[in-house]
FIMARVEX-708185 format. One record per residue (C-alpha): residue in one letter; x, y, z; residue number from 1. Coordinates in steps of 0.001 Angstrom, whole numbers, plus 500000, padded with zeros to 6 digits. Layout:
% residues N
> A  X  Y  Z  NUM
...
//
This chain:
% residues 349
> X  480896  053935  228050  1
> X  482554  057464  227937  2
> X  483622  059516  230415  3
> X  482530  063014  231355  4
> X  482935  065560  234073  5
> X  480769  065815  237010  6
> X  480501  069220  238654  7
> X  480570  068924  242141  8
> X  481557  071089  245332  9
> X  484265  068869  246325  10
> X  485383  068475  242312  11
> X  489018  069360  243164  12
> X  489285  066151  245089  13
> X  487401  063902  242596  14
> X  489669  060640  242927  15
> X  489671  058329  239689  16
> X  490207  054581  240349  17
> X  491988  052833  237796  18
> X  491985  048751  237429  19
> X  493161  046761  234713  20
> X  491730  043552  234291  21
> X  492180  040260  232264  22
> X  490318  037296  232837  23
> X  489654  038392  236470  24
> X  485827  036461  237269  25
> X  487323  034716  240122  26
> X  488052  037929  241887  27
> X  486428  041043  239928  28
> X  483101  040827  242054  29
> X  485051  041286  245124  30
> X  487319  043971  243934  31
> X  484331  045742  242994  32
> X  482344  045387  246071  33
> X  485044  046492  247997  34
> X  485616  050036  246052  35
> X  481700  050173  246646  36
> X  482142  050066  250170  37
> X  484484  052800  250691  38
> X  483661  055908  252967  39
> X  484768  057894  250257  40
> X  482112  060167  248636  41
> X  480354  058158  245756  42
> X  480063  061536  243875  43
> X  483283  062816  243505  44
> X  484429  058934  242968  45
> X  485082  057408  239883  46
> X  485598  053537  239131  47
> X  487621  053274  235543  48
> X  488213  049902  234336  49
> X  490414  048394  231702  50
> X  489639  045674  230021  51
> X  492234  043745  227971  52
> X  490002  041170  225947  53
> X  488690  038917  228733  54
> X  487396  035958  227364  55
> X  485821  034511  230723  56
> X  482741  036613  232394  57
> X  484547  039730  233614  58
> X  483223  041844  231552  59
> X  479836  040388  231845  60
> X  480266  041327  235725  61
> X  481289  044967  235468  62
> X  478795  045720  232725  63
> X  476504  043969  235343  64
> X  477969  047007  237993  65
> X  477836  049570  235433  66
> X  474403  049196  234778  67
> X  473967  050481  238426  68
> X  476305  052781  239131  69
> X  477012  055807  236890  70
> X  480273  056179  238292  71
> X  481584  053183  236857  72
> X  483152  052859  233569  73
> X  484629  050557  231544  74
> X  487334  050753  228574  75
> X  488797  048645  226297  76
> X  492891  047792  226158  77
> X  493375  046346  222615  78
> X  497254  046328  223328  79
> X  496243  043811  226517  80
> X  499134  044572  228726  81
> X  499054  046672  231986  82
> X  500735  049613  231571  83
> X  498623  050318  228695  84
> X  495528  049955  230608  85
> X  496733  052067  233116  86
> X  497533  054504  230686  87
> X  494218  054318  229169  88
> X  492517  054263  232901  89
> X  494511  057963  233362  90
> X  493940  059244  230256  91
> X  490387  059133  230542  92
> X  490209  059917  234153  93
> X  488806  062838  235587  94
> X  490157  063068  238816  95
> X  492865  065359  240677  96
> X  493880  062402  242117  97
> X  494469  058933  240720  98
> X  494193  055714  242846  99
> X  495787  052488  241189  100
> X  494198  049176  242333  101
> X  494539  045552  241585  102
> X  491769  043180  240660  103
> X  493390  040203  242841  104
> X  492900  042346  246216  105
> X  490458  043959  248317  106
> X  490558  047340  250120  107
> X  489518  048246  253764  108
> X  486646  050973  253523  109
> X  488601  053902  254067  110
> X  491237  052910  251543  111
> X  490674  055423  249618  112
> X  489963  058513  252094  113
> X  493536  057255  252907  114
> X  495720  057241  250218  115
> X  494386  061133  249931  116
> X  494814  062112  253166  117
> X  498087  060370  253010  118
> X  499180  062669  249098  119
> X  497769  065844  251151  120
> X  499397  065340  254504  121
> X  503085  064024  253594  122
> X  503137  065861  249782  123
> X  504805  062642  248309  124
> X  504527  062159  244726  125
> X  503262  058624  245573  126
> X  501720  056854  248541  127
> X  500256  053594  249281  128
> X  500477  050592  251611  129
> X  502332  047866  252528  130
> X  501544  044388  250392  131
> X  499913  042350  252634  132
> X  499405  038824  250881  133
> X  497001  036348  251676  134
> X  495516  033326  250296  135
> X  492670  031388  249850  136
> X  493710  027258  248727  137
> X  496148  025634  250616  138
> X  498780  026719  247926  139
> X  497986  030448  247317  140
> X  498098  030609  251355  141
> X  502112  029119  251008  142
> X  502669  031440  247566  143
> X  501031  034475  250183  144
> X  503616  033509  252771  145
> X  506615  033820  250533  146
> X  505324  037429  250136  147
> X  506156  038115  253623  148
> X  509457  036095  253382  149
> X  512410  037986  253937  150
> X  514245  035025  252729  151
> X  512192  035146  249799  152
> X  511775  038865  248545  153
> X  514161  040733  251020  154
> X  515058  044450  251021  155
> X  511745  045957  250017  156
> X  510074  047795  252903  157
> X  506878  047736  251716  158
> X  506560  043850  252388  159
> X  506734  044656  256129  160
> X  502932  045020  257119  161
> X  503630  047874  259957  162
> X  506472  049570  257925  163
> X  505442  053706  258054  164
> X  507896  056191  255901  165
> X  509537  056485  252909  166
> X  510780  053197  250115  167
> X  511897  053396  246696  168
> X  508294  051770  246120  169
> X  504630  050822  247545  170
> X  502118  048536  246646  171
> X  499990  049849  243720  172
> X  500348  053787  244595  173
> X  498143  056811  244360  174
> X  499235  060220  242402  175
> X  497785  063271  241704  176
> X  496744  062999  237843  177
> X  499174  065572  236963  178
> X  502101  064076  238295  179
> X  501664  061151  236449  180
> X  501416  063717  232921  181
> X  503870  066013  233505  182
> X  506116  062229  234213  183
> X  504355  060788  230867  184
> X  502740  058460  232813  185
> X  503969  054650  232787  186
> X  506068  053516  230413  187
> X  504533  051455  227572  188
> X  507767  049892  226664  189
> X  507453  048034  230049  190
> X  504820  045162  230089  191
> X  506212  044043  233814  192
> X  507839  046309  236535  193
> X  506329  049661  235321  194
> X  505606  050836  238908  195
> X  509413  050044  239818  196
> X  510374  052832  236438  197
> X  507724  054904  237150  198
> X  508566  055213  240936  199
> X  512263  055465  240239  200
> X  511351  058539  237663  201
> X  509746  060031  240695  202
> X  513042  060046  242736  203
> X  514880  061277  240061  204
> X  512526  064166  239845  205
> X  513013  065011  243380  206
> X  509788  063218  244858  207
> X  509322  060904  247339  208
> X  507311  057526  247398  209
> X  505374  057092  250909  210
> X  504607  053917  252305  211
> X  501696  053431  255626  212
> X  500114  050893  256670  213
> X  497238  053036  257446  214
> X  496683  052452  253859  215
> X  495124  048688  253928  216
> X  494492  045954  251635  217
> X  495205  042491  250677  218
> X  496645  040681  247662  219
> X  495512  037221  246142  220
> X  498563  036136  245001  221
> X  498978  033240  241593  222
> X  497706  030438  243249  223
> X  500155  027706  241359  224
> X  503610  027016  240951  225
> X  503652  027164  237293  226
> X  501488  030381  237447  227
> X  504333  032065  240220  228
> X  507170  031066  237959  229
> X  505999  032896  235031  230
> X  505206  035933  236917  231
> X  508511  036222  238335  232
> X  510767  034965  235625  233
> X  509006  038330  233590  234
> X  509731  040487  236922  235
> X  513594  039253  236292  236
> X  513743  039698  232759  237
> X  512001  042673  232541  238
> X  513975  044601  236152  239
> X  517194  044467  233505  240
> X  515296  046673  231224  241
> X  514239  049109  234160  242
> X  517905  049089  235329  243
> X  519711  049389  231743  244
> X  517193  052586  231099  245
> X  517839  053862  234638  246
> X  521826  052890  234588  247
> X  521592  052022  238203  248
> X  519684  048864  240948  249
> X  516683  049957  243014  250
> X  518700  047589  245594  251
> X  521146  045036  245532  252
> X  519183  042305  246142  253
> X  517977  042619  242917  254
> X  521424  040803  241801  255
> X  520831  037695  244327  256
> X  518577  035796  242501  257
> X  521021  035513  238950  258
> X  524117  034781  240830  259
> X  522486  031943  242004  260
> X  520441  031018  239454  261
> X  524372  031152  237717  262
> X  525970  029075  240271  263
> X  523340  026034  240094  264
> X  523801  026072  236505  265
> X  527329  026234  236214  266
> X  528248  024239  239190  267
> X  525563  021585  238153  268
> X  527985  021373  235164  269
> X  531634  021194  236999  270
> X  530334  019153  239010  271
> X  530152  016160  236482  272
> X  534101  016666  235933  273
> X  535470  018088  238966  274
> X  535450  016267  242617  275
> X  535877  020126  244056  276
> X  533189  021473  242417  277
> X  530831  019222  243656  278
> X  531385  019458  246798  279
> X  531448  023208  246545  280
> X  527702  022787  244769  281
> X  526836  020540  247777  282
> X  527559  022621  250267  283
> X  526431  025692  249232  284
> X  523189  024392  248111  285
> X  523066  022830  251977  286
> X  523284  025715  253275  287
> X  520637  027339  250900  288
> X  518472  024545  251883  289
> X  518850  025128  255403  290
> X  518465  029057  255215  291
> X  515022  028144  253535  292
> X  513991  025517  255766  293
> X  515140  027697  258586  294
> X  512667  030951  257316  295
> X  510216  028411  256397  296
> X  509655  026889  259844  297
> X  510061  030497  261123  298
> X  507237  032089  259635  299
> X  503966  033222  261097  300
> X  501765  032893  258109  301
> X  501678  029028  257969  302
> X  500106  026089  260256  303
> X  501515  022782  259609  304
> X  504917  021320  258825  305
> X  503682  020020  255419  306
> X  502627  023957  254785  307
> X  506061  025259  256016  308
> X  507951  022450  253789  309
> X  506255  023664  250899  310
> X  507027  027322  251676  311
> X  510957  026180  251104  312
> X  509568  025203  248074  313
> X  508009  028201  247043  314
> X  511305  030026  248083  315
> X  513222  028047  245525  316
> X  510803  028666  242406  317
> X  510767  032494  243736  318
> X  514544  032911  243756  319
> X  515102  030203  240286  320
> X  512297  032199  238584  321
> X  513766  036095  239189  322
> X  516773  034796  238330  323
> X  516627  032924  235050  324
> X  514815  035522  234147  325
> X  517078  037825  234699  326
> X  519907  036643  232751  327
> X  517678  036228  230293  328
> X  516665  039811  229980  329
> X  520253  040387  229865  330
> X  520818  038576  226478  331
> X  517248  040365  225514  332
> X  518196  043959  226359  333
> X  522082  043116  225882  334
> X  522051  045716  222175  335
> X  518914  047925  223361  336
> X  519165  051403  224595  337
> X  516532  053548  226526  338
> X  515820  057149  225556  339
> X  514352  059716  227391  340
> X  510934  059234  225504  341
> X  510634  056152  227602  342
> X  511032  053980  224710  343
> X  514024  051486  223727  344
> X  514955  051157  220506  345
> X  517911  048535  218985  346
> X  521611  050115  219050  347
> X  522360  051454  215657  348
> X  526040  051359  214303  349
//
């Protein structure tokens, strides 16, 4: 399906919607639905997704939506990855403005009509809303509660659900379409954290990033442990490449997660030949324990002991996960430098 421009009297303010999707059928329908049911003028709307080789029904379901709506459209993203589809989404988008989403949430009607008002009234180069996490199985709801964790994922504003003003980063984002071109939109080099470069490209440039929670949704987060890990041991790995090309940490909270992931590995080591060490592993793991216990039984998002045990849980793959990966993006990025193309390319000597 190609894209082409609608005339309209409001064209100025056509918004493009960009989604990448992979294997999404559990969730696409709803996504869908819930970009349907916006207040936001259906004609100067429209609905781009990017699909990067599903091989369950998603695409089956949006051809299903495109069939009766003209305004939605849907590419392909051979290279799979997310920052290609967005790429792909913007490239082909018509829109002044440009309104990121994510298959795995759903938007409150005037989502949308928001995140415009929101670029119009405060001039940031980016705004969007906090990331409010929720869950349907008994696990996702304990994963969705580590979201809101600040034992968990500290320092980031935009986890606090009534947070209003400015953050090095928001959940998802919307742009006018020519910020994100005259920035070279995201970086391709990135697979994982190409908001967190993107958005840190914007401060350099002298804009701001604009966080409401006027601007509503909520995220399905990976509903298994094994499914969490993987997700955040590329975050780790993947944040050294966003620092190295940056030189500099969003925040340093970022460096939490190795130094422990470090200190179980070498201490879990001493600890076999020195009396010291181990009880220098056992007591600082005690206390981790009972920081994480402590948050755990503390939080609001969770009925049940059993729920809030597991939570301490989910705190430990969280932090082990972010920070194995981590050091492991250190050995992977250890000879590679950034240019200002956005690319890396190996160290030559």
């Amino acid at each position: 399906m190609g894209t082409q421009k609608r005339t309209t009297d409001a064209d100025e303010r056509l918004v493009s919607v960009i989604i990448p999707v992979l294997n999404e059928e559990k969730y696409i329908a709803n996504c869908v639905e819930s970009v349907l049911n916006q207040d936001f003028p259906k004609k100067n709307l429209e609905l781009i997704l990017v699909d990067g080789g599903s091989e369950d029904r998603t695409v089956e379901i949006i051809k299903d939506f495109a069939d009766k709506y003209d305004f939605i459209k849907l590419c392909e993203n051979p290279k799979k990855t997310v920052q290609h589809a967005l790429n792909i989404g913007i490239r082909n988008a018509v829109g002044k403005y440009v309104v990121r989403l994510d298959a795995h949430s759903e938007y409150a009607g005037d989502y949308i009509s928001e995140c415009v008002r929101h670029l119009e009234k405060t001039n940031a180069a980016n705004v969007g809303g906090p990331m409010i996490a929720r869950g349907k199985t008994r696990l996702q709801k304990v994963i969705a509660a580590a979201y809101h964790s600040p034992f968990a994922l500290g320092g980031g504003k935009f986890h606090y659900e009534n947070y209003e003003g400015y953050d090095d980063t928001v959940y998802l984002g919307a742009f006018k379409r020519e910020t994100l071109m005259k920035l070279g939109l995201y970086d391709e080099a990135l697979p994982r954290n190409e908001d967190d470069d993107l958005n840190l490209r914007i401060l350099e440039n002298g804009g701001k990033v604009y966080v409401t929670p006027k601007i509503k949704s909520v995220y399905y987060p990976r509903d298994c442990c094994r499914a969490l890990f993987k997700q955040y041991f590329e975050y780790g790995m993947w944040k050294v490449a966003v620092i190295k090309k940056h030189g500099k940490f969003a925040r340093v909270s970022h460096l939490v997660p190795i130094l422990f992931f470090l200190f179980i590995v070498i201490f879990s080591v001493l600890s076999l030949f020195s009396k010291l060490a181990c009880l220098t592993f056992a007591a600082v793991m005690l206390i981790y324990w009972s920081l994480s216990f402590y948050f755990s039984l503390k939080s609001k998002y969770l009925d049940g002991f059993c729920n809030k045990i597991r939570l301490a849980w989910a705190h430990f793959v969280l932090h082990i996960a972010y920070g194995a990966g981590f050091f492991c993006g250190i050995l992977k990025f250890w000879d590679v430098k950034f240019g200002c193309d956005a690319k890396f390319t190996k160290k030559t000597t």
